[in-house]
PAMIDO-639863 format. One record per atom (N, C-alpha, C): residue number from 0; x, y, z; residue in one letter. Coordinates in Angstrom, 2 decimals, m for minus. Each point is the difference from the previous one (the first is absolute). Last residue first. Layout:
SITE   nr       c1       c2       c3  rest
SITE  NUM        X        Y        Z     A
...
This chain:
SITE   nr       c1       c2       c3  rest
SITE   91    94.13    73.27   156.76     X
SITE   91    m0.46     1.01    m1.35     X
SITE   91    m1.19     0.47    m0.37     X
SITE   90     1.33    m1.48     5.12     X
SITE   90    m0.82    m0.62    m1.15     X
SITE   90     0.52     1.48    m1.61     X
SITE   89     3.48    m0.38     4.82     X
SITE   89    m1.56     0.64    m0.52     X
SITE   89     0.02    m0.76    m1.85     X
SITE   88     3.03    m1.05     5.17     X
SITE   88    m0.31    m0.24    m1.60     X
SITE   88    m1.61     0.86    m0.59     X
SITE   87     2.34    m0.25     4.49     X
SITE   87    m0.09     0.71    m0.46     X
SITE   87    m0.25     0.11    m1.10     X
SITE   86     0.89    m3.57     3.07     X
SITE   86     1.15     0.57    m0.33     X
SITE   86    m0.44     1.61    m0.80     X
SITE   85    m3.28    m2.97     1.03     X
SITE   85     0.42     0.18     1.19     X
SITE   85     1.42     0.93    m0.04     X
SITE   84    m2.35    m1.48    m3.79     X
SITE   84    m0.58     1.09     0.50     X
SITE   84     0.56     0.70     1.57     X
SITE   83     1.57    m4.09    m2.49     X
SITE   83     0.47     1.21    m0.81     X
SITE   83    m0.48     0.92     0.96     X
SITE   82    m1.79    m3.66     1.51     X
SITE   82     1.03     0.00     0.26     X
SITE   82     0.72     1.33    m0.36     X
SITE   81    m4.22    m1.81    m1.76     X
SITE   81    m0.15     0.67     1.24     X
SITE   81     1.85     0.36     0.93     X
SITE   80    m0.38    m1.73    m4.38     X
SITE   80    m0.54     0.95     0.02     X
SITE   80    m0.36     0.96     1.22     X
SITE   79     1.70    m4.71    m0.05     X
SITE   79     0.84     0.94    m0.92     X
SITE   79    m0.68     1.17     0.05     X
SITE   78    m2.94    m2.82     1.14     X
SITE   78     0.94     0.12     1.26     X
SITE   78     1.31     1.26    m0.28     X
SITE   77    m3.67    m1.23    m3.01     X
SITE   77    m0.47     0.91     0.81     X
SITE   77     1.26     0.13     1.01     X
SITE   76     1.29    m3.55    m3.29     X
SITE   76    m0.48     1.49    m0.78     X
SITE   76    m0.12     1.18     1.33     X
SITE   75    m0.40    m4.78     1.19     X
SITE   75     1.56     0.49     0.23     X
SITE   75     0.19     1.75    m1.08     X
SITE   74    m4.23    m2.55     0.21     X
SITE   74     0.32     0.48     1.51     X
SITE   74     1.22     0.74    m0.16     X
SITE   73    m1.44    m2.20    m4.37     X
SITE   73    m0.46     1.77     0.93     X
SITE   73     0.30     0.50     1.51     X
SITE   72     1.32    m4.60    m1.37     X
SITE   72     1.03     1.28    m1.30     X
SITE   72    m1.30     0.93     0.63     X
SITE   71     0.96    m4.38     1.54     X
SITE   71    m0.35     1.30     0.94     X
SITE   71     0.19     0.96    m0.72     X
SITE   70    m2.55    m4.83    m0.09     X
SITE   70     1.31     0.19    m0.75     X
SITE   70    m0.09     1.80     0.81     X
SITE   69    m3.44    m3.48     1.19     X
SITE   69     0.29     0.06    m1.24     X
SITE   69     1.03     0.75    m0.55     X
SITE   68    m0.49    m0.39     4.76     X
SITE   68    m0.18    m1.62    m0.51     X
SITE   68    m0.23     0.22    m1.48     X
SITE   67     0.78     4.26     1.83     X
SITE   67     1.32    m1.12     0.46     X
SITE   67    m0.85    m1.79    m0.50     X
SITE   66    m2.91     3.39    m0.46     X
SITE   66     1.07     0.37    m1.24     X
SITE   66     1.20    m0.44     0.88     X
SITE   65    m3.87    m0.04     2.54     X
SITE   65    m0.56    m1.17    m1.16     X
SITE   65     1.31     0.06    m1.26     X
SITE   64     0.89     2.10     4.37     X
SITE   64    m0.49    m1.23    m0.12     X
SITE   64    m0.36    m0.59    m0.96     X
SITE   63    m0.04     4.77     0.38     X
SITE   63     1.55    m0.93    m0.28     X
SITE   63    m0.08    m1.34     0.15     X
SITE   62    m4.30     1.63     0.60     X
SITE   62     0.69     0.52    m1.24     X
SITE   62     1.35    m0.42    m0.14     X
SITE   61    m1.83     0.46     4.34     X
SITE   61    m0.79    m1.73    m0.69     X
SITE   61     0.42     0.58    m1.88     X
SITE   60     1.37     3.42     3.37     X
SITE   60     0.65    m0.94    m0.86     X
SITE   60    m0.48    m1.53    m0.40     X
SITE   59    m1.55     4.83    m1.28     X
SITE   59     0.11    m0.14     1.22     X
SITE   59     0.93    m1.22     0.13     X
SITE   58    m1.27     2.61    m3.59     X
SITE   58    m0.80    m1.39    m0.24     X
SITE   58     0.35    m0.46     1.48     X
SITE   57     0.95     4.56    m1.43     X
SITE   57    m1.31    m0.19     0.63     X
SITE   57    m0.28    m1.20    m0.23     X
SITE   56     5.08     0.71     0.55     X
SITE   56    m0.79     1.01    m0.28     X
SITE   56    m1.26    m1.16     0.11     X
SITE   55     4.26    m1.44     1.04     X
SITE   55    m1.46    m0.66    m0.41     X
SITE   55    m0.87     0.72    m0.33     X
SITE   54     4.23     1.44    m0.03     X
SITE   54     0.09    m0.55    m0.99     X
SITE   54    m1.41    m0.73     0.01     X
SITE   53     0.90     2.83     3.65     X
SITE   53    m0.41     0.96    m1.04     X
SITE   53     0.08    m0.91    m1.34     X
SITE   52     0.96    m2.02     3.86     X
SITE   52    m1.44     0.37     0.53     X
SITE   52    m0.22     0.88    m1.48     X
SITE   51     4.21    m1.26     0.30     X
SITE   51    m0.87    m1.63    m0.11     X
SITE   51    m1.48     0.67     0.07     X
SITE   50     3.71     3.12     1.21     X
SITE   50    m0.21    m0.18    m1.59     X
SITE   50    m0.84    m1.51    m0.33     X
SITE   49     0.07     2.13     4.44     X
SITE   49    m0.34     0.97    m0.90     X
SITE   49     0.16    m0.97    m1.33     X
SITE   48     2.33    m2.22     2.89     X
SITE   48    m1.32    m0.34     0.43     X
SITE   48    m0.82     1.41    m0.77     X
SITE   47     4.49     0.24    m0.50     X
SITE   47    m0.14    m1.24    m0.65     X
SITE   47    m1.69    m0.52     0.05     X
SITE   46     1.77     3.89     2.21     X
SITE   46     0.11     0.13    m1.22     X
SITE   46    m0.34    m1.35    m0.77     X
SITE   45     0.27     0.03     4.51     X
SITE   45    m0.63     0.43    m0.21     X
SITE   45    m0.57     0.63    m1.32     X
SITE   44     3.79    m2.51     1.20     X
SITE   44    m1.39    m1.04     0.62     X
SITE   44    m1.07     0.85    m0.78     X
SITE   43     4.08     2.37     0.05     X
SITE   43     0.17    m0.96    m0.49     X
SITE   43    m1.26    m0.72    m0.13     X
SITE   42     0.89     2.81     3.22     X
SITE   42    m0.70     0.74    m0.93     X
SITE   42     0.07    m0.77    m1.15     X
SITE   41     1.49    m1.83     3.85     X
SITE   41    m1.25     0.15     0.11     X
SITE   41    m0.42     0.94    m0.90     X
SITE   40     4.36    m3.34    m0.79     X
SITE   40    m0.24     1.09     0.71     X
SITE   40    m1.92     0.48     0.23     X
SITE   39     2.08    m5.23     0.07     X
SITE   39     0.18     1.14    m0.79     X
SITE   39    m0.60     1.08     0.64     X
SITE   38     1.83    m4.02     1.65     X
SITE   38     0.42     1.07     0.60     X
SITE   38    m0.41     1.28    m1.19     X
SITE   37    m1.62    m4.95    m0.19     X
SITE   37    m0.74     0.90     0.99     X
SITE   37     0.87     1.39     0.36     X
SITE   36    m1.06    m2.19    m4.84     X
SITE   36     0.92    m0.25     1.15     X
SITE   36    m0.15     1.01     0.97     X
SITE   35    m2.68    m0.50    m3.88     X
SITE   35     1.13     1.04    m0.41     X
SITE   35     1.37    m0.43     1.08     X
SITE   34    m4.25    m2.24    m0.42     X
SITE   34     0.47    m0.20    m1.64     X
SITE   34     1.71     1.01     0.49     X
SITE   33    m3.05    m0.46     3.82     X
SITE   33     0.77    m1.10    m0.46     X
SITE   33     0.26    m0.54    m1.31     X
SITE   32    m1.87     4.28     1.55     X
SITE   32     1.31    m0.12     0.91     X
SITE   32     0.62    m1.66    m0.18     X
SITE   31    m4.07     1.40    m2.30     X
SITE   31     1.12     0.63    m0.51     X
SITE   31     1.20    m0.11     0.51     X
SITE   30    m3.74    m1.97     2.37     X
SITE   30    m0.22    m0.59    m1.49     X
SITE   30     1.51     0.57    m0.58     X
SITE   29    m1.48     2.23     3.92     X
SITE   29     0.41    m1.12     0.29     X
SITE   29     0.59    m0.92    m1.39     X
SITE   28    m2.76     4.24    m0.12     X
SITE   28     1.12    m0.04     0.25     X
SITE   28     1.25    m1.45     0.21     X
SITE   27    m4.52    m0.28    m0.99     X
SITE   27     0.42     0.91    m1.36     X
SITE   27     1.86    m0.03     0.68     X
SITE   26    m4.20    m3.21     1.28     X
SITE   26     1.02     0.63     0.84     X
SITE   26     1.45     0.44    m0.68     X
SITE   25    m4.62    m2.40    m1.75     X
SITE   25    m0.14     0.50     1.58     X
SITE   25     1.10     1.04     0.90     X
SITE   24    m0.37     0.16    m4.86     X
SITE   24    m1.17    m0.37     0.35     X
SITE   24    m0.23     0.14     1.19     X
SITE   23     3.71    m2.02    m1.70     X
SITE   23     0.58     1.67    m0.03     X
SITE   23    m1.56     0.48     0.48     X
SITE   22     0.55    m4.52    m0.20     X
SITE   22     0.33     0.06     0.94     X
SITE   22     0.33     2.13    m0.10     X
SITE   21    m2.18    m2.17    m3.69     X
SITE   21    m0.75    m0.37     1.65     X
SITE   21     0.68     0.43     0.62     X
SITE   20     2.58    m0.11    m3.50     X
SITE   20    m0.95     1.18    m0.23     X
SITE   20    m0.86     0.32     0.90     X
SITE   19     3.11    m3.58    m0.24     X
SITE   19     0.86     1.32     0.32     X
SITE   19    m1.28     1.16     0.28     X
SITE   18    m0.66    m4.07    m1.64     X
SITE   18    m0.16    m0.39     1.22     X
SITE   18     0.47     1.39     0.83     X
SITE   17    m0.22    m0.33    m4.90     X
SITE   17    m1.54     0.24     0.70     X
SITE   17     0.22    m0.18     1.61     X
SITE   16     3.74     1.70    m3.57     X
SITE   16     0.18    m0.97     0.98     X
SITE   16    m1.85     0.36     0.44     X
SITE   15     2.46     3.08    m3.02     X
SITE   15    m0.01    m1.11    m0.55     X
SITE   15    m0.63    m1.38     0.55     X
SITE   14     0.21     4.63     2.39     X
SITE   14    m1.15     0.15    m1.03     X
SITE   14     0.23    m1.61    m0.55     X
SITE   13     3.41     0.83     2.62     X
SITE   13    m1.45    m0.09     0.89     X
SITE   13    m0.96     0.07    m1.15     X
SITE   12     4.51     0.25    m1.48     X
SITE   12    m0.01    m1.10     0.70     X
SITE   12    m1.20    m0.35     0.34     X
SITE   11     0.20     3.79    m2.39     X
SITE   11     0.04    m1.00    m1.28     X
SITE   11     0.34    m1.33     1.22     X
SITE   10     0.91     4.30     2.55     X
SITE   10    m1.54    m0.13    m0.89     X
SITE   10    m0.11    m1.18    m0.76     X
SITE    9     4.45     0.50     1.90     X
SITE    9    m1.43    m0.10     1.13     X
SITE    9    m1.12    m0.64    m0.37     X
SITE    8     3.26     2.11    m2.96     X
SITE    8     0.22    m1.77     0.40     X
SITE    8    m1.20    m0.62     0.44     X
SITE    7     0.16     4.54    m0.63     X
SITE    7    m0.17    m0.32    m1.39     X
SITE    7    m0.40    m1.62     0.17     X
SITE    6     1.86     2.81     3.41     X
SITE    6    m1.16     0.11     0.06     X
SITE    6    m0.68    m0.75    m1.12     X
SITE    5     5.02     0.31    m0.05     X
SITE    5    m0.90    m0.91     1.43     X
SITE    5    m1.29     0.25    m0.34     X
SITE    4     2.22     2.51    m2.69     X
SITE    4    m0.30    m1.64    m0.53     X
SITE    4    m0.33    m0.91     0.95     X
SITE    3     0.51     5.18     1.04     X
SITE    3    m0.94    m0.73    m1.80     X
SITE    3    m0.03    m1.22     0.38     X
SITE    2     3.18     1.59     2.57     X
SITE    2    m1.17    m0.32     0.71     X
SITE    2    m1.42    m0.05    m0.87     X
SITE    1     5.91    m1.39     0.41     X
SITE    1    m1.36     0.73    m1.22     X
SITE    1    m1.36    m0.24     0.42     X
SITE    0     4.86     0.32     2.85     X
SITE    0    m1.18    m0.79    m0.31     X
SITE    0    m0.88     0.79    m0.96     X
């Protein structure tokens, strides 16, 4: 399993989706366990729930909200970004 692209998936599923975004809001874990399927692993969840929280960086997510109903090209930028970082990616 390419665990890049699960998290990648994850992210661009819940960030894209406003109903996704409420429901990550009340119940981060829960929310992920039903983009990813319930036997995913718990560091899995947890990486994926790190990279949504670090792609909403400080617009929090009434921010992904307003860039899933107008299109997600910065969300999906920060997510990518926050993702790399998780893997170790350092900024040039």
């Amino acid at each position: 399993m390419d665990i890049k692209a699960e998290i990648e998936k994850a992210v661009a599923k819940i960030t894209g989706d406003n109903k996704k975004v409420e429901a990550f809001k009340k119940d981060p874990a829960g929310t992920v366990k039903s983009v990813l399927g319930s036997g995913a692993a718990k560091d899995l969840i947890d990486k994926v729930i790190a990279a949504i929280k670090a792609a909403l960086g400080s617009g929090g997510i009434g921010e992904v909200a307003k860039k899933a109903a107008g299109g997600v090209g910065d969300v999906a930028k920060k997510a990518g970004d926050a993702i790399g970082g998780l893997f170790g990616k350092k900024d040039d």
